[in-house]
C-alpha positions as CSV (number, residue, x, y, z in Angstrom):
1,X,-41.3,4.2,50.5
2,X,-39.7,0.2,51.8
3,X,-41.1,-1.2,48.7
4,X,-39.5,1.9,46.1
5,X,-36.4,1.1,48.4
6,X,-36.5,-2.3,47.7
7,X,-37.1,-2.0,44.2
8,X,-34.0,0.3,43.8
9,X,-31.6,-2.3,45.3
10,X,-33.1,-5.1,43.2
11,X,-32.6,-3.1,39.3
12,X,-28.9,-2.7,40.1
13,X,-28.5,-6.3,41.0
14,X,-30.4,-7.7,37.9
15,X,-28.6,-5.3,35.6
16,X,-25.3,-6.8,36.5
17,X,-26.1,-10.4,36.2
18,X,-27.1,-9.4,32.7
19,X,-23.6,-7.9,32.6
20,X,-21.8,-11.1,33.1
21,X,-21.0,-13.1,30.0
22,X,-23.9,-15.9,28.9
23,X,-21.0,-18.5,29.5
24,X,-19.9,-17.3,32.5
25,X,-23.3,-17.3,33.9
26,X,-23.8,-20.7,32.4
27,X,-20.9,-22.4,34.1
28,X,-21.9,-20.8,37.2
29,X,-24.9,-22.2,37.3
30,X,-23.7,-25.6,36.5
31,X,-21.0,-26.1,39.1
32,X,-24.0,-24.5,41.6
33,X,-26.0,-27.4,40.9
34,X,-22.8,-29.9,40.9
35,X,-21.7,-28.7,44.9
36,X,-25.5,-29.2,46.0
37,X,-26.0,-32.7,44.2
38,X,-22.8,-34.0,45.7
39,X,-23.4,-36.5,48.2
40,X,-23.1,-35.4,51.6
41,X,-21.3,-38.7,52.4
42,X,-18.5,-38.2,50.1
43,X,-15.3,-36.5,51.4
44,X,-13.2,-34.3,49.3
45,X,-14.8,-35.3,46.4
46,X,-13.2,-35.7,42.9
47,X,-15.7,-35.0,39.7
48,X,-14.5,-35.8,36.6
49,X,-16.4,-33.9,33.5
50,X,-17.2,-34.9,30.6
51,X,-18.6,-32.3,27.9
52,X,-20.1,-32.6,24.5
53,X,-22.2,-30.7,21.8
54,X,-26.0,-31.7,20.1
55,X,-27.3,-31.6,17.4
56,X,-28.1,-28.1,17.1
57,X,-24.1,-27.0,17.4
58,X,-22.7,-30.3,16.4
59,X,-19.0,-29.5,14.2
60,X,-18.9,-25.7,15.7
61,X,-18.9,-26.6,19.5
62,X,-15.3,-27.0,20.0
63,X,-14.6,-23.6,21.2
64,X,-17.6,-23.3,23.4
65,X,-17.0,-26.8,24.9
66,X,-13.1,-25.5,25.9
67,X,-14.4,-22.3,27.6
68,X,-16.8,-24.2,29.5
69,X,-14.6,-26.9,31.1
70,X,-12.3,-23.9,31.6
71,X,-15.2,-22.4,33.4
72,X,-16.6,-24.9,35.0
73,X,-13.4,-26.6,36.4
74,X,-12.0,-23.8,37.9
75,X,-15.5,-22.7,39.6
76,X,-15.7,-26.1,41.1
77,X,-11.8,-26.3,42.8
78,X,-12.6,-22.6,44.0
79,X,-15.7,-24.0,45.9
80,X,-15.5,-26.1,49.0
81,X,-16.8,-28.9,48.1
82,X,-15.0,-30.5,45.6
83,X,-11.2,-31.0,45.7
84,X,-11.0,-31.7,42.2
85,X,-12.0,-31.5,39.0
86,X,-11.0,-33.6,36.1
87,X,-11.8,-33.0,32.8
88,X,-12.1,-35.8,30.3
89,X,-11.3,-36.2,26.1
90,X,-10.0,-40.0,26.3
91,X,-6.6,-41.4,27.2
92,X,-4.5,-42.8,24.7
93,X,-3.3,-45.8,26.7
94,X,-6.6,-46.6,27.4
95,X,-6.7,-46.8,30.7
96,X,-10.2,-45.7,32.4
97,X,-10.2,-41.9,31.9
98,X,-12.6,-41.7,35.2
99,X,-10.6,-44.3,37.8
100,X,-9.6,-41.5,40.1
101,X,-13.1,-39.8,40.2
102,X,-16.1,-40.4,42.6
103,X,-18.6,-38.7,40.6
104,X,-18.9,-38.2,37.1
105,X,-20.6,-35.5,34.9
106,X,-22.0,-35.8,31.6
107,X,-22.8,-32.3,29.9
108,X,-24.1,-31.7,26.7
109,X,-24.2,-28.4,25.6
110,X,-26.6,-27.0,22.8
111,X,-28.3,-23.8,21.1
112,X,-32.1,-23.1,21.0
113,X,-33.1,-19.9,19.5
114,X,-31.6,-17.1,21.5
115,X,-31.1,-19.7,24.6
116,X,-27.8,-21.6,25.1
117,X,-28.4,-24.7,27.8
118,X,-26.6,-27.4,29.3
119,X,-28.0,-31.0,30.1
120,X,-26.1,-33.2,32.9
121,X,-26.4,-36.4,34.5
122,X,-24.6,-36.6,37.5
123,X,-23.4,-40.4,38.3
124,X,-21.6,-41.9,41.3
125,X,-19.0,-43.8,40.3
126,X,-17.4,-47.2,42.0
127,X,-14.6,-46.6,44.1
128,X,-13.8,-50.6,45.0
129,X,-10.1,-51.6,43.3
130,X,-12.1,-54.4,41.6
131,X,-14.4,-52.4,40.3
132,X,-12.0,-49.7,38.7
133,X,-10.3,-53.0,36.7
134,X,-13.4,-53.5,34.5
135,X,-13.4,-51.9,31.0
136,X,-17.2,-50.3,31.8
137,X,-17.7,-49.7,35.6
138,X,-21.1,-50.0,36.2
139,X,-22.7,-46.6,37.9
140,X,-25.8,-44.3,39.3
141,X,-27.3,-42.1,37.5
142,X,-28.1,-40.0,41.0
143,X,-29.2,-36.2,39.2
144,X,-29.9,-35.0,36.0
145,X,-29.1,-31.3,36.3
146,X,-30.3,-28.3,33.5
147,X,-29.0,-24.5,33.1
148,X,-29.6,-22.0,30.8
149,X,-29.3,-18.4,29.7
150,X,-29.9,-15.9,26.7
151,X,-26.9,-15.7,24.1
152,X,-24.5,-13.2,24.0
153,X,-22.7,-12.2,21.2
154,X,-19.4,-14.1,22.6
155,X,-21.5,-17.5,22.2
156,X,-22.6,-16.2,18.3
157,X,-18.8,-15.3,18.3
158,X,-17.4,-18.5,19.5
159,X,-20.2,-20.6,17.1
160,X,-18.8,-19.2,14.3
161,X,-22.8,-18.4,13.0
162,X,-25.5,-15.1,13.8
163,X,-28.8,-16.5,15.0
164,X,-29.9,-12.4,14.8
165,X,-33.2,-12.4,13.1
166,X,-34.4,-10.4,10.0
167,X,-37.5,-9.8,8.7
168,X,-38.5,-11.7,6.0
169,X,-39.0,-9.1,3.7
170,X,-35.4,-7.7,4.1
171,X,-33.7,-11.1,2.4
172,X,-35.1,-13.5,-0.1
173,X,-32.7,-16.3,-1.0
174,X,-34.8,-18.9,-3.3
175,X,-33.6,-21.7,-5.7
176,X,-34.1,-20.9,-9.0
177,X,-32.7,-23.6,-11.0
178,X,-31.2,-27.0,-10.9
179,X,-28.5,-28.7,-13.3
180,X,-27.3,-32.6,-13.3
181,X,-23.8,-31.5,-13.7
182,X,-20.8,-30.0,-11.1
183,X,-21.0,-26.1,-11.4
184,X,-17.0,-24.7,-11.6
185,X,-17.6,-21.2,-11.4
186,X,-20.6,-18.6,-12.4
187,X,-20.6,-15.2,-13.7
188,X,-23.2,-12.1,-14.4
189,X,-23.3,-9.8,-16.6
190,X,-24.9,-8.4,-19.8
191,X,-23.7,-10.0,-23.1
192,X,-25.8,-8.4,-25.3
193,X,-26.1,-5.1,-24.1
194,X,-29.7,-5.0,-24.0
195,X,-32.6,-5.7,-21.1
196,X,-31.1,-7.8,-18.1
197,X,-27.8,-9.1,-17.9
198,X,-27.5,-13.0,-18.6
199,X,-25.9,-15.4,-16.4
200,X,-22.9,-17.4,-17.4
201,X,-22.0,-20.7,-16.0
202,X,-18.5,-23.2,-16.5
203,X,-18.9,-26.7,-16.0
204,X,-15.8,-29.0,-16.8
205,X,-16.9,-29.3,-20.4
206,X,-19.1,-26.8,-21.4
207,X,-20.2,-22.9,-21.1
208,X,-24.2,-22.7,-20.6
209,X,-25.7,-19.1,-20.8
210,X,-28.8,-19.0,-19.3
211,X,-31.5,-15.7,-19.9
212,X,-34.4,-14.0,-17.4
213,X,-37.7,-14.5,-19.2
214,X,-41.4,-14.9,-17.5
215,X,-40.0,-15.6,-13.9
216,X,-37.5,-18.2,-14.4
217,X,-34.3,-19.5,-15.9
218,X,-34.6,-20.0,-19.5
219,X,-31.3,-21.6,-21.0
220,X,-29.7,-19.3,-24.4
221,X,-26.9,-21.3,-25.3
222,X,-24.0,-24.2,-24.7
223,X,-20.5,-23.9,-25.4
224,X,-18.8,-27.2,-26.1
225,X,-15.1,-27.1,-24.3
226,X,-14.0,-31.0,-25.3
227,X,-12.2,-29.6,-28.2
228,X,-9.6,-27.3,-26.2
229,X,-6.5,-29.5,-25.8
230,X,-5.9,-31.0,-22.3
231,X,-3.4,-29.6,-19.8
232,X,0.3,-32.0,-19.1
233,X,-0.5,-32.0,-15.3
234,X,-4.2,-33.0,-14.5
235,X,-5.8,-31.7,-11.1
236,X,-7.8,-34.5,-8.9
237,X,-11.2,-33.0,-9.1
238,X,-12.4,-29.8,-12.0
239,X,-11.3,-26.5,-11.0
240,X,-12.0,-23.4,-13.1
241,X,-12.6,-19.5,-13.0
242,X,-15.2,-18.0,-15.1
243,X,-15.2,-13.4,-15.0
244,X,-17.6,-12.0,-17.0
245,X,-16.5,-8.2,-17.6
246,X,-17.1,-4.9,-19.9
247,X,-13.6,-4.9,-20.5
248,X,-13.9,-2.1,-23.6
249,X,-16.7,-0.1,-21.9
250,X,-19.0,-0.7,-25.0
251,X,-22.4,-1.9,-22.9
252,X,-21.7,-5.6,-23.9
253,X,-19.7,-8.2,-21.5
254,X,-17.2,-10.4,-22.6
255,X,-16.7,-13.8,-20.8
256,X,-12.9,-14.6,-19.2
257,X,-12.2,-18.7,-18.8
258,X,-9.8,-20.9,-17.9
259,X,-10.1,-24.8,-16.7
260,X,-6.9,-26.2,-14.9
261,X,-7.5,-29.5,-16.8
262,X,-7.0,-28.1,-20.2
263,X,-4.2,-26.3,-21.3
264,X,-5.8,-22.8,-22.3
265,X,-8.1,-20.7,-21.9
266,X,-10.3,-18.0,-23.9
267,X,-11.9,-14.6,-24.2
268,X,-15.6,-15.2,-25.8
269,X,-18.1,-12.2,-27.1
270,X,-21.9,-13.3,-27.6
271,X,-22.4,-12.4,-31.5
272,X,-25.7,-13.3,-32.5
273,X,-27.3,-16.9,-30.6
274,X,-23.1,-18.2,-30.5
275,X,-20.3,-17.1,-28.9
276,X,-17.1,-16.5,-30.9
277,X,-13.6,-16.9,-29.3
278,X,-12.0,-13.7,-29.2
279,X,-8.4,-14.5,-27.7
280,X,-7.1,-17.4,-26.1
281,X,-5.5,-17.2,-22.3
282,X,-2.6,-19.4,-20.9
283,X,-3.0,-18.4,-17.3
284,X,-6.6,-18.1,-15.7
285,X,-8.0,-14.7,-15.3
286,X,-9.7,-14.0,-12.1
287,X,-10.5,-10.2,-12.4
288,X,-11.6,-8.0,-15.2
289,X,-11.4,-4.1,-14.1
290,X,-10.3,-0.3,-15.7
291,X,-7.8,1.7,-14.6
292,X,-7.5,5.2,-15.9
293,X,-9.3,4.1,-18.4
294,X,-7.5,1.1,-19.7
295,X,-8.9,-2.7,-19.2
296,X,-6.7,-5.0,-16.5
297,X,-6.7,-8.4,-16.0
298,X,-5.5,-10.0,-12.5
299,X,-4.3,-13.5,-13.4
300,X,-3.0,-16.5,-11.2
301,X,-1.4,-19.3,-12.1
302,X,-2.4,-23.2,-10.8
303,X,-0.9,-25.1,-8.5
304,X,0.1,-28.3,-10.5
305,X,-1.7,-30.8,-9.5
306,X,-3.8,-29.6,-6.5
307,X,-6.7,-27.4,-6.6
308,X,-5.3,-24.5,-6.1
309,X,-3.4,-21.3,-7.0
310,X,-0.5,-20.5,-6.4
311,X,0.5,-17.5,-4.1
312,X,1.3,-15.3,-7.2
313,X,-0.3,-12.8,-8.8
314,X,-0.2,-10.9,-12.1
315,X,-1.6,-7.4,-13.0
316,X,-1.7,-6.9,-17.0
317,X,-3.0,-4.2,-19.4
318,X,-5.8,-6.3,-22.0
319,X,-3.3,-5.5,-25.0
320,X,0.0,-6.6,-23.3
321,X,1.0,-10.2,-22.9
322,X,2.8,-9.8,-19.3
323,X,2.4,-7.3,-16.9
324,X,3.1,-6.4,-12.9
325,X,4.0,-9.3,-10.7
326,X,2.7,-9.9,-6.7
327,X,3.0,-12.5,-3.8
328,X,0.2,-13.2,-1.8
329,X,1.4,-14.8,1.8
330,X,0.2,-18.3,0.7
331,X,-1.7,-20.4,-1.9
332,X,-5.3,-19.1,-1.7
333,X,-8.3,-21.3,-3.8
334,X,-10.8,-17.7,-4.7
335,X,-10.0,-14.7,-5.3
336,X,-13.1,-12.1,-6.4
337,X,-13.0,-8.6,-7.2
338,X,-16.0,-5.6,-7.2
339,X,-15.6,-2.2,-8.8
340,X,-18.3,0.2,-8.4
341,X,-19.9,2.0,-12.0
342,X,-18.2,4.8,-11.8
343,X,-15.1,3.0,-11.5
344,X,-13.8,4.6,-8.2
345,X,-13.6,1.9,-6.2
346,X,-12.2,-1.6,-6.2
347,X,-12.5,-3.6,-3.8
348,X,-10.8,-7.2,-3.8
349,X,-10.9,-10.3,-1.3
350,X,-8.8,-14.0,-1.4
351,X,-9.6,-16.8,0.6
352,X,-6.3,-19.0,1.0
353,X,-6.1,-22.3,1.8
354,X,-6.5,-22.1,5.1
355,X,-9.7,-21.0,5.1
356,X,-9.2,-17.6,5.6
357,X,-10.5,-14.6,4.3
358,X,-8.8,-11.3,3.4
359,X,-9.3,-7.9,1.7
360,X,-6.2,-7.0,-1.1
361,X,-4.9,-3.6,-0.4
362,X,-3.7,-1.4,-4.2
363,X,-0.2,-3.4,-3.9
364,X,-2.9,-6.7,-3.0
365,X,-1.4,-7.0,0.2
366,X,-3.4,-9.0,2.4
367,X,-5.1,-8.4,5.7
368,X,-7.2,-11.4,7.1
369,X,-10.7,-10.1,7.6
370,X,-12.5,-13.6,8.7
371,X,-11.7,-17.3,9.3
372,X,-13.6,-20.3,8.6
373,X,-14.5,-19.1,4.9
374,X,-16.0,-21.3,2.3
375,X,-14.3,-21.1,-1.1
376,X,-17.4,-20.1,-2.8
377,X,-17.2,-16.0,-1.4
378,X,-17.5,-13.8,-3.2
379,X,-18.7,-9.7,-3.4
380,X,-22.2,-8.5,-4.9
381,X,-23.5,-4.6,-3.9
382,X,-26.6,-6.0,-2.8
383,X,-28.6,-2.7,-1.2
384,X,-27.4,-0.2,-4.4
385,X,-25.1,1.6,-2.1
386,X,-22.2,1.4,-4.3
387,X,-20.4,-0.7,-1.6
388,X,-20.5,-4.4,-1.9
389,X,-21.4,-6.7,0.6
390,X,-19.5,-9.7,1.5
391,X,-21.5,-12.6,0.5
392,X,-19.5,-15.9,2.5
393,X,-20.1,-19.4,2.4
394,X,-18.9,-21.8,5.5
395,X,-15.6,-24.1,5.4
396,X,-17.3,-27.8,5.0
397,X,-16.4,-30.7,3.5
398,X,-17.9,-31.3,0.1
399,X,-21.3,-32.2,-0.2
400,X,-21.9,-31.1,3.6
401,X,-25.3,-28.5,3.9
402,X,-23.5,-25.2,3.3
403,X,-25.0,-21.8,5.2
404,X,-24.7,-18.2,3.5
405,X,-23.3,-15.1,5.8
406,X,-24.1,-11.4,4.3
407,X,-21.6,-8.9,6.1
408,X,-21.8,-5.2,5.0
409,X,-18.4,-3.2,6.7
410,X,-17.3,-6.4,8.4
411,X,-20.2,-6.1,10.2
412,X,-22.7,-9.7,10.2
413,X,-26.5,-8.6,8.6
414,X,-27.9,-11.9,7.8
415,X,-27.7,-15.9,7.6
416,X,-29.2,-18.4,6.7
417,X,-28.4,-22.2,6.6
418,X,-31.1,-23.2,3.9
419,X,-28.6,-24.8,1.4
420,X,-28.6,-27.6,0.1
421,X,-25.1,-29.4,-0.6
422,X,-21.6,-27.2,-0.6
423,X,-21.4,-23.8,-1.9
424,X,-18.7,-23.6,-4.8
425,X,-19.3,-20.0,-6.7
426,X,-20.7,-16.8,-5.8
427,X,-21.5,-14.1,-8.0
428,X,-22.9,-10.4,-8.4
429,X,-25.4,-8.8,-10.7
430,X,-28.8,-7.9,-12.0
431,X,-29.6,-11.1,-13.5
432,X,-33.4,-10.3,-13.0
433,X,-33.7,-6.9,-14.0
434,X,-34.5,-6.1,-10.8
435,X,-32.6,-2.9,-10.7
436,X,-29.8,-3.2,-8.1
437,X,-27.8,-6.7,-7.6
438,X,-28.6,-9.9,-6.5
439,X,-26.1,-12.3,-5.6
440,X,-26.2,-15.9,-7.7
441,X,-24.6,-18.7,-5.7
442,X,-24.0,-22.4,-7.1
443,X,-23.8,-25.4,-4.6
444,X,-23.8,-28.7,-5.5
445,X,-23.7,-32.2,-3.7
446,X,-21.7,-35.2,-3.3
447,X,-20.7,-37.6,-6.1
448,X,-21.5,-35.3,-9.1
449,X,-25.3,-35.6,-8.1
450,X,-26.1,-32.4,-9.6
451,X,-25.8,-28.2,-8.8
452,X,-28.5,-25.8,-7.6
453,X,-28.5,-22.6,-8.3
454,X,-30.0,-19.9,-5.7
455,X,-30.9,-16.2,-6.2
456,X,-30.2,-14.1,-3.1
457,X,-31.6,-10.4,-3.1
458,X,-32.3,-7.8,-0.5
């Protein structure tokens, strides 16, 4: 009956630990481990701390590295034995950031798995006048101090990623083909309205249609675009946007272009092994749907001279040469739109400038759904549900290794960070004859060193 007793009181009390946040626990732990390696000697100790991220959270630890000198501070002034607790990012006038301080911490923070662990040296620091006058102060490493705990979801939160694991078999993502030029933009979809649909890429001069055949890419066709004239106002880098659409509801997809470097666009239908210009566009199309069954295009209009649009939108019947006008809150660089096969739902999301992500309600007003979005997002209804997923990319800097994040009703269902270079263009369709839709995603690297192109499917 003692030991049942015992074991009673002791599942309570390790259920709520597990309550308490994984960073909460973590800076517990930490400041534990500071009070007991303090020297005895010292009186009314001040600890200055001094936080960074690894490798394996290096450019997403800023947010975890505030709460944790939040934490960790505060824990330590509420104990007894330190007085204070400084925490350090540099001082402007250069002075020694650590002159008032007896001991000094060095934490590194970093992500394993499903752990989350913090690394320390403790060091003793110089008190002597002389001593705080020289630039680097020599010092005592006197402990090296390590805590750890499972992540929460506030840490996958707070990183920005998921580090949930699938099973293999759910995902696939798989490069599939690789080009020496910049990818603009990518489209699915099936030209000539028979077997799979082909896939359509823009480069800066040129249209390449590449078919399905024996497993791999097998290219159909190029479009030469040197011959369209050139634009007044040039843009620093190639910017473009490439739909390709049913827009008559005959079985056969038409492809929608427009570069920002040349002055117009065009409408092309695949008639035999070329593709004949149908109509030619002055603003750049960036959807392609039906309403009551009429054809609308969603057109926005550059930003001169930058790489983006501008925050205004226009909603025109195929036939007509203007149409409805709208104002997004701010310039935005993608804008993608999904609309099931029955044509009762649309769905349509805009990543602005900031790097934000939101869903466009039937007037497009915007509601911001995510932050630190990637320009090449896009929508693909990848488990035949008739709803699509969003398939993001990450906000890096050109070039940088780009990850992917699937999210189905907002809610995170898989990642990966298996990408090589940025991700610029994602689309959605049955490229493979697969059945349902696979999402196509270009991403290229630095200094116009090429494009890959990867199949994603579920």
């Amino acid at each position: 009956m003692i030991l049942i007793l015992v074991i009673a009181l002791w599942v309570p009390r390790i259920a709520a630990e597990e309550a308490i946040p994984a960073l909460q626990r973590l800076a517990h732990g930490l400041a534990t481990k500071i009070d007991a390696a303090v020297p005895s000697s010292s009186s009314d100790p001040v600890v200055a701390l001094s936080f960074e991220g690894d490798a394996s959270i290096r450019g997403r630890e800023e947010r975890i590295i505030q709460e944790l000198e939040r934490m960790v501070s505060s824990r330590l002034e509420q104990g007894l034995v330190v007085s204070r607790a400084l925490v350090l990012r540099g001082d402007a006038d250069g002075r020694n950031p650590w002159s008032q301080s007896a001991i000094l911490v060095r934490c590194v923070v970093g992500v394993d798995a499903d752990t989350i662990y913090l690394t320390a040296n403790l060091m003793t620091m110089p008190l002597s006048f002389w001593d705080r006058l020289l630039a680097s102060a020599p010092h005592v490493v006197k402990d090296h101090l390590f805590v750890s705990t499972a992540v929460d979801a506030e840490i996958q939160i707070l990183l920005g990623k998921s580090r949930i694991s699938v099973a293999p078999d759910h995902w696939r993502l798989r490069e599939v083909l690789f080009v020496p030029s910049t990818v603009l933009d990518l489209g699915v979809g099936n030209l000539d309205g028979e077997g799979p649909a082909e896939l359509v890429v823009l480069f800066s001069d040129k249209i390449e249609v590449y078919t399905w055949a024996a497993g791999k890419p097998r290219r159909l066709l190029t479009r030469d675009l040197s011959r369209l004239p050139e634009a007044s106002v040039r843009v620093r880098d190639p910017v473009g946007s490439l739909v390709v659409a049913d827009f008559n509801a005959d079985g056969r997809a038409e492809i929608f272009y427009r570069l920002f470097n040349l002055n117009q666009g065009e409408i092309l239908s695949l008639t035999g092994t070329s593709l004949r210009s149908l109509r030619s566009l002055k603003k750049v199309p960036l959807c392609v749907f039906r309403s009551r069954q009429r054809a609308q295009i969603l057109y926005g209009l550059p930003d001169p001279g930058t790489n983006r649009y501008l925050p205004q939108l226009e909603l025109t019947d195929i036939n007509r040469s203007s149409g409805s006008l709208f104002e997004l809150p701010s310039t935005f660089v993608t804008l993608r739109c999904w609309q099931s096969t029955n044509q009762k739902t649309l769905r349509s999301v805009v990543v602005d400038s900031q790097s934000n992500l939101s869903s466009l309600g039937p007037a497009f007003q915007a509601q911001v759904l995510q932050a630190d979005v990637g320009a090449g997002s896009g929508l693909a209804d990848l488990d035949g549900d008739q709803e699509p997923e969003w398939v993001l990319s990450d906000s890096v800097w050109p070039g940088e290794q780009d990850s992917i994040r699937v999210l189905s009703a907002g809610e995170l269902q898989w990642q990966t960070q298996e990408v090589q270079g940025s991700i610029v263009a994602i689309s959605g369709g049955d490229w493979i004859g697969a059945g349902k839709q696979q999402a196509v995603i270009a991403a290229t690297g630095q200094q116009e060193m090429g494009s890959r192109i990867y199949l994603l499917q579920k």
